[in-house]
DOKOLDO-71831 format. One record per residue (C-alpha): residue number from 1; residue in one letter; x, y, z. Coordinates in nm, 4 decimals, always signed. Example, Ala and Ser with C-alpha at 12.3 -4.5 7.8 and 13.67 -1.06 7.14 Angstrom:
2
+-----+----+----------+----------+----------+
!   i ! aa !       c1 !       c2 !       c3 !
+-----+----+----------+----------+----------+
!   1 !  A !  +1.2300 !  -0.4500 !  +0.7800 !
!   2 !  S !  +1.3670 !  -0.1060 !  +0.7140 !
+-----+----+----------+----------+----------+
END
This chain:
313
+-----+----+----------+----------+----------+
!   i ! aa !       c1 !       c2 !       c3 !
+-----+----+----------+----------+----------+
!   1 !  X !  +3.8709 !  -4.8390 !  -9.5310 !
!   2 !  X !  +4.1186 !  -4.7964 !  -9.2382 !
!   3 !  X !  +4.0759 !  -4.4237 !  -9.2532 !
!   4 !  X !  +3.7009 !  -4.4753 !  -9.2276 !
!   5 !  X !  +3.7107 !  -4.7141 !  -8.9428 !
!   6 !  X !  +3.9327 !  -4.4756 !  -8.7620 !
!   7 !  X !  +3.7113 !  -4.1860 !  -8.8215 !
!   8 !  X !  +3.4230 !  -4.3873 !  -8.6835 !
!   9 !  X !  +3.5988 !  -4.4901 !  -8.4148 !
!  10 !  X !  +3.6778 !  -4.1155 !  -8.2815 !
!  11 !  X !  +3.3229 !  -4.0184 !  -8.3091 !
!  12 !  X !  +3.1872 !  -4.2690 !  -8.1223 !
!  13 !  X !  +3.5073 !  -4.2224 !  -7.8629 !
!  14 !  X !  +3.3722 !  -3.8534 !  -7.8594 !
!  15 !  X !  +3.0165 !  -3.9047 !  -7.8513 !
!  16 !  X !  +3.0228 !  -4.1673 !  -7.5373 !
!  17 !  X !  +3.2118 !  -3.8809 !  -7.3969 !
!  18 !  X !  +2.9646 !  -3.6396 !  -7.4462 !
!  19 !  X !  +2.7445 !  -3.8677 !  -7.3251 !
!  20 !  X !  +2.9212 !  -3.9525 !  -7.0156 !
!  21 !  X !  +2.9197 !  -3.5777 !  -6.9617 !
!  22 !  X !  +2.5209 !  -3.5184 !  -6.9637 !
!  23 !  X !  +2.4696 !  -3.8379 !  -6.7823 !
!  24 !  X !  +2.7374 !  -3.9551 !  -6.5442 !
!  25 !  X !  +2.7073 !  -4.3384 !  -6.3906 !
!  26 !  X !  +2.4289 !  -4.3781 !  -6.1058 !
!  27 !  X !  +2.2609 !  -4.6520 !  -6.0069 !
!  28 !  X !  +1.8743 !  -4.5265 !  -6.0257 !
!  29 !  X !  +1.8545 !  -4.2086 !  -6.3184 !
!  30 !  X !  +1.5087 !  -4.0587 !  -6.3333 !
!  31 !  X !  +1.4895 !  -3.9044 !  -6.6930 !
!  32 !  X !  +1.4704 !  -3.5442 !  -6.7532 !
!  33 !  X !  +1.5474 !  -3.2713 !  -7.0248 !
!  34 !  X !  +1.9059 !  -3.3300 !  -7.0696 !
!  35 !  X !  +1.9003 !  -3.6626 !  -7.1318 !
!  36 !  X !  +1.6049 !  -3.7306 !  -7.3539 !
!  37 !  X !  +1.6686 !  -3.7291 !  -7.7550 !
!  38 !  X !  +1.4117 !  -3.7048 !  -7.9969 !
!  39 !  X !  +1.4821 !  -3.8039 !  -8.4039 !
!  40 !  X !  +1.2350 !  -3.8350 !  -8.6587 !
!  41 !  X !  +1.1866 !  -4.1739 !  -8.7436 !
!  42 !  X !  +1.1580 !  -4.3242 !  -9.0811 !
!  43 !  X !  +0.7703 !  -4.2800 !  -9.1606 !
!  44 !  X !  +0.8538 !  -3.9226 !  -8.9830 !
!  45 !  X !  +1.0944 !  -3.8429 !  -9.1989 !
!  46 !  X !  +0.8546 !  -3.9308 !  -9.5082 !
!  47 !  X !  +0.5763 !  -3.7404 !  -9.3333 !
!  48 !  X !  +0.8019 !  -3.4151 !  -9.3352 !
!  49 !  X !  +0.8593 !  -3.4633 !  -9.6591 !
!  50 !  X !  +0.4957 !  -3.4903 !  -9.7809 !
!  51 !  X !  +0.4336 !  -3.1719 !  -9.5579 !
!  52 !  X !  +0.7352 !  -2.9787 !  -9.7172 !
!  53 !  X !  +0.5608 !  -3.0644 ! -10.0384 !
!  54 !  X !  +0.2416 !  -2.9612 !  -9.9623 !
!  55 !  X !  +0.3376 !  -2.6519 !  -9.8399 !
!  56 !  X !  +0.5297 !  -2.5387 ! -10.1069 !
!  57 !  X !  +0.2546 !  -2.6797 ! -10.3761 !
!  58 !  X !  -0.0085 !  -2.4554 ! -10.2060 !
!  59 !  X !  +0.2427 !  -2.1336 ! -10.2123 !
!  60 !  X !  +0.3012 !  -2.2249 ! -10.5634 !
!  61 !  X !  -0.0250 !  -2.2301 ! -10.6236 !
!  62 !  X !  -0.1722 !  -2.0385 ! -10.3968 !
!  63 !  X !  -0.4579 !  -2.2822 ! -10.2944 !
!  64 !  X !  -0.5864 !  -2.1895 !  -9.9509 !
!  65 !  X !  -0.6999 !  -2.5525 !  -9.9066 !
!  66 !  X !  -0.3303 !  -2.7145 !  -9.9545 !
!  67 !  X !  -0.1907 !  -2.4454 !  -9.7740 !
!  68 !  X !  -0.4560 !  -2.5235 !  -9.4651 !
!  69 !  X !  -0.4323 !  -2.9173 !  -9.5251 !
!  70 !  X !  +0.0011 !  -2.8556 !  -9.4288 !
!  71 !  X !  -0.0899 !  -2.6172 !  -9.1426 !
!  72 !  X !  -0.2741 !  -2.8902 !  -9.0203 !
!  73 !  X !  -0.0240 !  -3.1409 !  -9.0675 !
!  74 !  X !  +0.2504 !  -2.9170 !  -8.8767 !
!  75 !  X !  +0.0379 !  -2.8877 !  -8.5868 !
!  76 !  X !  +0.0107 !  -3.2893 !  -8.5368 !
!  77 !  X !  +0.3609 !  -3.3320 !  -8.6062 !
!  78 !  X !  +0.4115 !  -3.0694 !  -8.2993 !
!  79 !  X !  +0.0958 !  -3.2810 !  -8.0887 !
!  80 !  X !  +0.3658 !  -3.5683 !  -8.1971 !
!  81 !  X !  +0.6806 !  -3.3967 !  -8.0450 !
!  82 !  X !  +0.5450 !  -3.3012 !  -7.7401 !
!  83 !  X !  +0.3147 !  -3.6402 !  -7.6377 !
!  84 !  X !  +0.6506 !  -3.7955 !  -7.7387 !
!  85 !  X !  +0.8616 !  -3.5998 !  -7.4650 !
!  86 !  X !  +0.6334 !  -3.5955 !  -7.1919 !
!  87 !  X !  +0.6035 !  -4.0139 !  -7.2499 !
!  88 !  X !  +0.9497 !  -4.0629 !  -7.1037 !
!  89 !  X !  +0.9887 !  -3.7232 !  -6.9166 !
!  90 !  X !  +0.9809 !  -3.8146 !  -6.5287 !
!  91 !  X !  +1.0789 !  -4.2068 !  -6.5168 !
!  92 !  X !  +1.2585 !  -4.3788 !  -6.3019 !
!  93 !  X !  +1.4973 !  -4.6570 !  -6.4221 !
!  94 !  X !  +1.7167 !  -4.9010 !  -6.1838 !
!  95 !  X !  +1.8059 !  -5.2765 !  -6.2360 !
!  96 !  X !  +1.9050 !  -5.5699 !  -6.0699 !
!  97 !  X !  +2.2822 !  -5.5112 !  -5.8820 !
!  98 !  X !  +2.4250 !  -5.9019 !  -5.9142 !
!  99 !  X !  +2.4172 !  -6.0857 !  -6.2200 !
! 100 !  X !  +2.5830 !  -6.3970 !  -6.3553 !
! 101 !  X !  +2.6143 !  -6.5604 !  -6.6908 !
! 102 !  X !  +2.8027 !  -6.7993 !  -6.9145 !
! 103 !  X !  +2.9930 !  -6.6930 !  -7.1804 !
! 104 !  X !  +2.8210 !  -6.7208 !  -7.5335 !
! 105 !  X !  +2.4430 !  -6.7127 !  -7.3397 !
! 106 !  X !  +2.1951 !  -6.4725 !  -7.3053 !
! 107 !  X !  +2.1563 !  -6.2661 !  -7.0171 !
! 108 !  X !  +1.8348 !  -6.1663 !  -6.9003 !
! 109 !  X !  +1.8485 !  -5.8251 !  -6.6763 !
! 110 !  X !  +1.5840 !  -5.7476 !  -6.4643 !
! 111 !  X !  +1.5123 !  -5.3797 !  -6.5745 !
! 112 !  X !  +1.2599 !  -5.1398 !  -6.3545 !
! 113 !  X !  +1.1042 !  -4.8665 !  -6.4777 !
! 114 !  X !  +0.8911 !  -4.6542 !  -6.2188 !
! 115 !  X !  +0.6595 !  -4.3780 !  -6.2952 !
! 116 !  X !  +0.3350 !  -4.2343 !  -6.1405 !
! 117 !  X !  +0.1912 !  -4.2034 !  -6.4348 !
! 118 !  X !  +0.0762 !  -4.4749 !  -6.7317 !
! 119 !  X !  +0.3528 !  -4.4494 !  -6.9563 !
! 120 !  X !  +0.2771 !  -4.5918 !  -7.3493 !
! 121 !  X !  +0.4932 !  -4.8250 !  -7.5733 !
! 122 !  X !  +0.8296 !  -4.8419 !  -7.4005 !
! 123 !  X !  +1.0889 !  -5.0418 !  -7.5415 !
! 124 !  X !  +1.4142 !  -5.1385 !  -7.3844 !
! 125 !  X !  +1.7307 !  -5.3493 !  -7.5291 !
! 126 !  X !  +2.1126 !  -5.3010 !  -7.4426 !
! 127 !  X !  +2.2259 !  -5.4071 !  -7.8409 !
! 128 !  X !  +2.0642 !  -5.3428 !  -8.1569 !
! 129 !  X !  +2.1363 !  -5.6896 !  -8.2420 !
! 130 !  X !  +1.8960 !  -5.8052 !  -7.9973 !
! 131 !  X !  +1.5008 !  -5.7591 !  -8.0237 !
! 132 !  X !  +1.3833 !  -5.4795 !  -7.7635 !
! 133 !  X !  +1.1736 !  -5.5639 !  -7.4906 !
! 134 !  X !  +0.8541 !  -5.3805 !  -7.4458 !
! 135 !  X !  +0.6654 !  -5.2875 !  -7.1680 !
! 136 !  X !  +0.3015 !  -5.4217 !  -7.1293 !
! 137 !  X !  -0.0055 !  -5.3848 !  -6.8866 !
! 138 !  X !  +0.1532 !  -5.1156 !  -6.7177 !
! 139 !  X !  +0.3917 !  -5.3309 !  -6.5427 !
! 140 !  X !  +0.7017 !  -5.1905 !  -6.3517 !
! 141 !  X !  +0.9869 !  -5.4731 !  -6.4603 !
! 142 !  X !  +1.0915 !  -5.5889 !  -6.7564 !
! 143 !  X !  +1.3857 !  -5.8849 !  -6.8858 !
! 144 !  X !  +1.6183 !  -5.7243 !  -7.1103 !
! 145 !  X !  +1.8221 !  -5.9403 !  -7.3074 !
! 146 !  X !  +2.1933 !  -5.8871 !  -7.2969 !
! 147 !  X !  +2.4379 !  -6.1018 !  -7.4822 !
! 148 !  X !  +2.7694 !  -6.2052 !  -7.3530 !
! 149 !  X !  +3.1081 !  -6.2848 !  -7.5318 !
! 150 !  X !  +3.4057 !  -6.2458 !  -7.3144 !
! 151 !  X !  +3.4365 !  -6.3826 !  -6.9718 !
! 152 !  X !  +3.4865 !  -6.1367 !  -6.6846 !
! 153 !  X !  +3.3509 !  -5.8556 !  -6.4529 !
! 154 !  X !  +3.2075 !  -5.6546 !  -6.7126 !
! 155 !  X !  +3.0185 !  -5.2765 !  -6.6850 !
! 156 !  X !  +2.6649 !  -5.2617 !  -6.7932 !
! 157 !  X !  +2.6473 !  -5.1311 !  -7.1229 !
! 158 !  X !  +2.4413 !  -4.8220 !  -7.1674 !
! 159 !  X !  +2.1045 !  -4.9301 !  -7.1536 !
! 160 !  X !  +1.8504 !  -4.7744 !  -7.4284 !
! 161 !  X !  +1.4468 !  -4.6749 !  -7.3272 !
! 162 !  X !  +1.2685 !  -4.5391 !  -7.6341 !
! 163 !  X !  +0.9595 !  -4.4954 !  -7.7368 !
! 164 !  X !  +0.7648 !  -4.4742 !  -8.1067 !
! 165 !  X !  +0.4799 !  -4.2592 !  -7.9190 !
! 166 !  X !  +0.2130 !  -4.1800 !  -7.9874 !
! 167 !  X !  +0.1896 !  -4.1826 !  -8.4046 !
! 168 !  X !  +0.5644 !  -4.3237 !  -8.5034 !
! 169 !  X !  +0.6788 !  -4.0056 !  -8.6048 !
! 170 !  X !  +0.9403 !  -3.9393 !  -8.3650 !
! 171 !  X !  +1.1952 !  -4.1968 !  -8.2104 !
! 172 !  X !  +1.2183 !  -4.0476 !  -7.8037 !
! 173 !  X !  +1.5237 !  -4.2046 !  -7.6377 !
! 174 !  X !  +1.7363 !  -4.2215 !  -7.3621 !
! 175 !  X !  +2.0701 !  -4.3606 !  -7.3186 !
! 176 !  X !  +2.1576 !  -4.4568 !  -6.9664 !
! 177 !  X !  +2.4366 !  -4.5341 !  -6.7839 !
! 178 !  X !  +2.3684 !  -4.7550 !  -6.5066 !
! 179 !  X !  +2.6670 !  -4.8172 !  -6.2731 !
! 180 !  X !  +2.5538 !  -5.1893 !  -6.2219 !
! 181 !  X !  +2.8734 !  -5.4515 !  -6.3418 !
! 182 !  X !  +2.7664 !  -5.8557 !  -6.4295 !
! 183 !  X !  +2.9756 !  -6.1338 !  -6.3826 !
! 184 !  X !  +3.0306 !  -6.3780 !  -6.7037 !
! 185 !  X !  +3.2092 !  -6.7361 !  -6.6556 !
! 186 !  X !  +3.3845 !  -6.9522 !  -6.8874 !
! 187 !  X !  +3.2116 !  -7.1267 !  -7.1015 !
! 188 !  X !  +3.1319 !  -7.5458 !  -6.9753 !
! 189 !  X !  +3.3240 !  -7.7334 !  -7.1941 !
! 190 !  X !  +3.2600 !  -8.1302 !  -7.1429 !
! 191 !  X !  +3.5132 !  -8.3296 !  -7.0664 !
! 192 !  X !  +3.6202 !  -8.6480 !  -6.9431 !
! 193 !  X !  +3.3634 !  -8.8042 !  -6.6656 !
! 194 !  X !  +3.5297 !  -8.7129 !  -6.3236 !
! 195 !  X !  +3.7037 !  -8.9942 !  -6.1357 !
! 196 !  X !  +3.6607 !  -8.9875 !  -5.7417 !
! 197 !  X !  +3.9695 !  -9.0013 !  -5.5785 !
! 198 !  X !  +3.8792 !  -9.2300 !  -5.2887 !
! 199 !  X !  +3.9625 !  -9.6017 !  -5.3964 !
! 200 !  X !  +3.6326 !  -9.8252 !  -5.3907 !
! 201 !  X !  +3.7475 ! -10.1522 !  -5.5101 !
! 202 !  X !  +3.7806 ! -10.3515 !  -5.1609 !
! 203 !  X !  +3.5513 ! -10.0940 !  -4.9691 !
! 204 !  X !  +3.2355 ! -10.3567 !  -4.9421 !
! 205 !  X !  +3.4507 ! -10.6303 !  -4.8605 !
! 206 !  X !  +3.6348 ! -10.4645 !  -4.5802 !
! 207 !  X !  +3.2869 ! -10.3359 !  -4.4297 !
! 208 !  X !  +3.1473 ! -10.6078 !  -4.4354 !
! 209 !  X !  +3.4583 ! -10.7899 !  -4.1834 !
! 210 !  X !  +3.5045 ! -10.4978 !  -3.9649 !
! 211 !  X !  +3.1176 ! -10.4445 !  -3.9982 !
! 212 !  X !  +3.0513 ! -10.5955 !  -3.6038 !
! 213 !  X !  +3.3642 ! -10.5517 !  -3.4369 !
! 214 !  X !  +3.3898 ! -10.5630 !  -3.0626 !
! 215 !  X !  +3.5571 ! -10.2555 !  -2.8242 !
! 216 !  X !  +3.4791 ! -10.2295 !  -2.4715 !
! 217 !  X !  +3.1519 ! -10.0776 !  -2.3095 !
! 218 !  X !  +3.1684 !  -9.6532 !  -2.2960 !
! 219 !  X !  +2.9371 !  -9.4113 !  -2.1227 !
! 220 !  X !  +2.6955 !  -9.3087 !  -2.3225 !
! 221 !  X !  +2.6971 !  -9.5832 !  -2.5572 !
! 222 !  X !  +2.3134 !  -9.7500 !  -2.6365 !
! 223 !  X !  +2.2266 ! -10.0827 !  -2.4213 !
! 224 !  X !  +2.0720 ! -10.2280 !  -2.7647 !
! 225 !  X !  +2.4482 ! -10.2597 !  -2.8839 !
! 226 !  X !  +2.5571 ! -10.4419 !  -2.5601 !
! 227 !  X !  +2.6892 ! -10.8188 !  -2.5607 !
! 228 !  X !  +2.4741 ! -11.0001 !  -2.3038 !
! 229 !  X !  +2.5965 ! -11.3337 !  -2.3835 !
! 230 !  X !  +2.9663 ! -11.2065 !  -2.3264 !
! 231 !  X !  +2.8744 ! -10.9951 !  -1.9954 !
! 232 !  X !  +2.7146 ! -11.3254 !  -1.8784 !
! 233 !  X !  +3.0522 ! -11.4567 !  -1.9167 !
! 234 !  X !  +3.2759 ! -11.1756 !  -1.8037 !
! 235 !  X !  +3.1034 ! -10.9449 !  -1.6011 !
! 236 !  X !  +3.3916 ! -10.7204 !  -1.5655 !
! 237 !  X !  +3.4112 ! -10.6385 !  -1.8767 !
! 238 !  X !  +3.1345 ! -10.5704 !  -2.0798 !
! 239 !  X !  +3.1895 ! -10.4876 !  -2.4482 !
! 240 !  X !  +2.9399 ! -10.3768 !  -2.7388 !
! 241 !  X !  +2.9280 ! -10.3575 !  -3.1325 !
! 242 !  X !  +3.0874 ! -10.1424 !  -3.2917 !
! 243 !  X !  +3.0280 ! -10.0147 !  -3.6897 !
! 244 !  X !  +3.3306 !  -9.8403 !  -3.8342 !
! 245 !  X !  +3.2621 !  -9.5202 !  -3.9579 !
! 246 !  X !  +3.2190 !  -9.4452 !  -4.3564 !
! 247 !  X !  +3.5409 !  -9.2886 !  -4.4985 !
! 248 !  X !  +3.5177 !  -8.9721 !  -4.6177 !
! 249 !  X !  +3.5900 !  -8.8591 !  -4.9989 !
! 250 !  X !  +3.8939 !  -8.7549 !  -5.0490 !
! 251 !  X !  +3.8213 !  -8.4374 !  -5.2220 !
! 252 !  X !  +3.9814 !  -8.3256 !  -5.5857 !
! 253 !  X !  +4.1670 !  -8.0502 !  -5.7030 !
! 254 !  X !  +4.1364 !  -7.9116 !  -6.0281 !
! 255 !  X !  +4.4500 !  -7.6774 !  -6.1490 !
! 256 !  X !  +4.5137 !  -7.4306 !  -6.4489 !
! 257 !  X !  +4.8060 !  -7.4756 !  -6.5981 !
! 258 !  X !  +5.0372 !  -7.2316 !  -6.6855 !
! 259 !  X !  +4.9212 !  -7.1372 !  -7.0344 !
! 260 !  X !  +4.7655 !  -6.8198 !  -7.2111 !
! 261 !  X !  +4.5597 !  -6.7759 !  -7.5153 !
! 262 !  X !  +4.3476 !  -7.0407 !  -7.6910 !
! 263 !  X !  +4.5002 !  -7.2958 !  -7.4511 !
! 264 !  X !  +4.3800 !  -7.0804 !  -7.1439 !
! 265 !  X !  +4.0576 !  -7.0181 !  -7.2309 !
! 266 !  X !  +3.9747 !  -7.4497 !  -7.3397 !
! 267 !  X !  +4.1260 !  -7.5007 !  -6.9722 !
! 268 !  X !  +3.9220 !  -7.2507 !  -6.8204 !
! 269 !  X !  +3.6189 !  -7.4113 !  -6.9875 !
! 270 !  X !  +3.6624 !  -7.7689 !  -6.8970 !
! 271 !  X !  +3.7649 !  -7.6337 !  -6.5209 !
! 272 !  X !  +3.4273 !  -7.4647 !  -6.5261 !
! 273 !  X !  +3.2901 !  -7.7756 !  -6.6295 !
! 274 !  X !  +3.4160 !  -7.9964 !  -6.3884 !
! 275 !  X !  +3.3440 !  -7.7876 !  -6.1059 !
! 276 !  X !  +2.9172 !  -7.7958 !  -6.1997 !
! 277 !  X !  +2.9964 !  -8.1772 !  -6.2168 !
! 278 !  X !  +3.1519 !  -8.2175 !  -5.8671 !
! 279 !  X !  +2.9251 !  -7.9538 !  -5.7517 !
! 280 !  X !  +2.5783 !  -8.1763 !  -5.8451 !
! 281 !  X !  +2.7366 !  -8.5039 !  -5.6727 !
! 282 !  X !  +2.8193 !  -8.2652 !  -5.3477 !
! 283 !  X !  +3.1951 !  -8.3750 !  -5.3764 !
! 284 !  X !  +3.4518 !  -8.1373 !  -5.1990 !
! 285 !  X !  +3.6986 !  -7.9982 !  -5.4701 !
! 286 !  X !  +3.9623 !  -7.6855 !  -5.4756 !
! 287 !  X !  +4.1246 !  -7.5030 !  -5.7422 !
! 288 !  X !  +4.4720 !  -7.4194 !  -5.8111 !
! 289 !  X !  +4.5058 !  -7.0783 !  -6.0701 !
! 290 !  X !  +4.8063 !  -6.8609 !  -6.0954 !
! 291 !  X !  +4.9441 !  -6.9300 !  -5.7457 !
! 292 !  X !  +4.5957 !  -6.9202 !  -5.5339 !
! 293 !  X !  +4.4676 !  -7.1705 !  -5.3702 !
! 294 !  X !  +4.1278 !  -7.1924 !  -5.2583 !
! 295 !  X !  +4.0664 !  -7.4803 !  -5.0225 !
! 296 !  X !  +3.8499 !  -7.7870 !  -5.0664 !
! 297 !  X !  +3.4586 !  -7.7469 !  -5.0190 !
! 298 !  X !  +3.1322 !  -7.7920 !  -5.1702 !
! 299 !  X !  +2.8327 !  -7.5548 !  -5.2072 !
! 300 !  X !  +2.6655 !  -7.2914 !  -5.4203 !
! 301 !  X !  +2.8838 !  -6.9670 !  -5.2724 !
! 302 !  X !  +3.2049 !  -7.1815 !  -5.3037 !
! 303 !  X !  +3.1001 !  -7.2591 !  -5.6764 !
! 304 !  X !  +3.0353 !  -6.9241 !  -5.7205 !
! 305 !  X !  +3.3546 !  -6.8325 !  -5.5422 !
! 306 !  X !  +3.5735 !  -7.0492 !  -5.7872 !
! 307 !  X !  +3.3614 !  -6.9829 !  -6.1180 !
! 308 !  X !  +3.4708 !  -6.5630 !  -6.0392 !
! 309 !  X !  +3.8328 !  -6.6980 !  -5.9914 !
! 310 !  X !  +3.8333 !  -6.8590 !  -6.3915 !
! 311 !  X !  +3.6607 !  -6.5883 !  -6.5122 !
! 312 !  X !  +3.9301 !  -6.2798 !  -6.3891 !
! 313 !  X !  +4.1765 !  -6.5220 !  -6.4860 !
+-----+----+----------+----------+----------+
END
């Protein structure tokens, strides 16, 4: 079994090679020649052999009708070939260049496929695992699912357009290498609710006593706060009401400790949790991982900012 699993592994090292060869990394590939692969599918392998057969019953027989009925046959299975190349010949594929995911979720890539002409029965999909997408009314975009397992700032694996067109015989295909790479974060793992930081306990009590306190008259400051009563009194010194201002939250700091393996990755995914958490109640919060710091704020590029952090961690 080892044996086999290494020689499996070589050929698929060498054929990615090869691959890599005929179609280096781009971001927008138009297909041509070199790059389009056409295989008999299953019902065209069974139609070969029903043509092989009827060719060599007629010869065997010498029946002029047989022999005519697999000439016949031939000469759709070469309509077949060529309608089949021609589909995908001259297409233009390109996809979305930022993308973001969680791990263990679905990715949906937006996948654009531009031709001048009406192109028939495409089907896209990045892993035979997944169902392909097809392309309908003619329309130039397409969502490709893409699964995701590990976290990181992964390359876009090679992306597969085929095409059953136009009878199912043949299987026309392309694999592409798009230079695009997609960004997948740790997992949210819930956790404990958040506490805030900033003590609350005595906070109405204390504004409601400092709520009207008294300082002395500024520029700028609004006759409706003014003491008339008290610059009746003491017209030298006039004085107005003044409302403390609201403390501000103290904002939190979530750290990664100094682990690796299973222990990294459940303290990556509670981190990542967190942060959505202080993120929806627009509390400032920093992060601490493997000796950077990135300071205290709140915000969808600072999430973003801190969610890339866990997952190159």
């Amino acid at each position: 079994m080892s044996a086999m699993k290494s020689v499996r592994h070589q050929f698929k090292h060498w054929f990615n090679n090869w691959l890599d060869k005929r179609q280096p990394k781009a971001r927008t590939v138009t297909l041509s020649q070199k790059i389009i692969y056409i295989l008999p599918s299953k019902f065209g392998l069974w139609y070969i052999l029903l043509l092989i057969l009827l060719y060599l019953l007629g010869t065997n027989y010498q029946n002029n009708l047989i022999l005519l009925m697999s000439y016949m046959l031939f000469s759709v299975l070469l309509l077949a070939l060529v309608l089949a190349w021609r589909n995908l010949h001259g297409l233009t594929v390109s996809c979305a260049p930022v993308l973001s995911a969680y791990a263990e979720e679905v990715l949906m890539v937006p996948v654009s496929l531009h031709s001048p002409q009406p192109r028939q029965q495409l089907q896209c999909n990045f892993s035979t695992n997944q169902p392909p997408s097809i392309l309908e009314d003619n329309r130039q975009q397409l969502m490709v699912p893409l699964p995701t397992t590990k976290r990181g700032f992964l390359p876009l694996p090679r992306l597969t357009v085929h095409s059953y067109f136009p009878f199912g015989l043949f299987n026309c295909k392309s694999l592409l290498n798009l230079d695009y790479h997609y960004w997948v974060f740790p997992k949210p793992l819930a956790t404990d609710p958040v506490v805030l930081n900033s003590d609350t306990s005595g906070s109405k009590n204390n504004s409601s006593e400092d709520f009207d306190t008294i300082r002395s008259y500024q520029a700028g400051d609004s006759l409706k706060l003014m003491l008339w009563k008290r610059l009746a009194r003491d017209p030298a010194n006039p004085a107005v009401k003044h409302a403390p201002s609201t403390p501000q939250p103290e904002p939190d700091w979530i750290t990664i400790p100094s682990v690796s393996g299973a222990a990294l990755e459940l303290a990556l995914s509670k981190a990542c949790y967190l942060m959505i958490q202080l993120e929806q109640r627009s509390k400032p919060y920093g992060l601490r991982i493997k000796g950077t710091s990135i300071s205290p704020s709140c915000g969808q590029p600072h999430l973003e900012r801190c969610l890339r952090e866990l997952a190159l961690c």
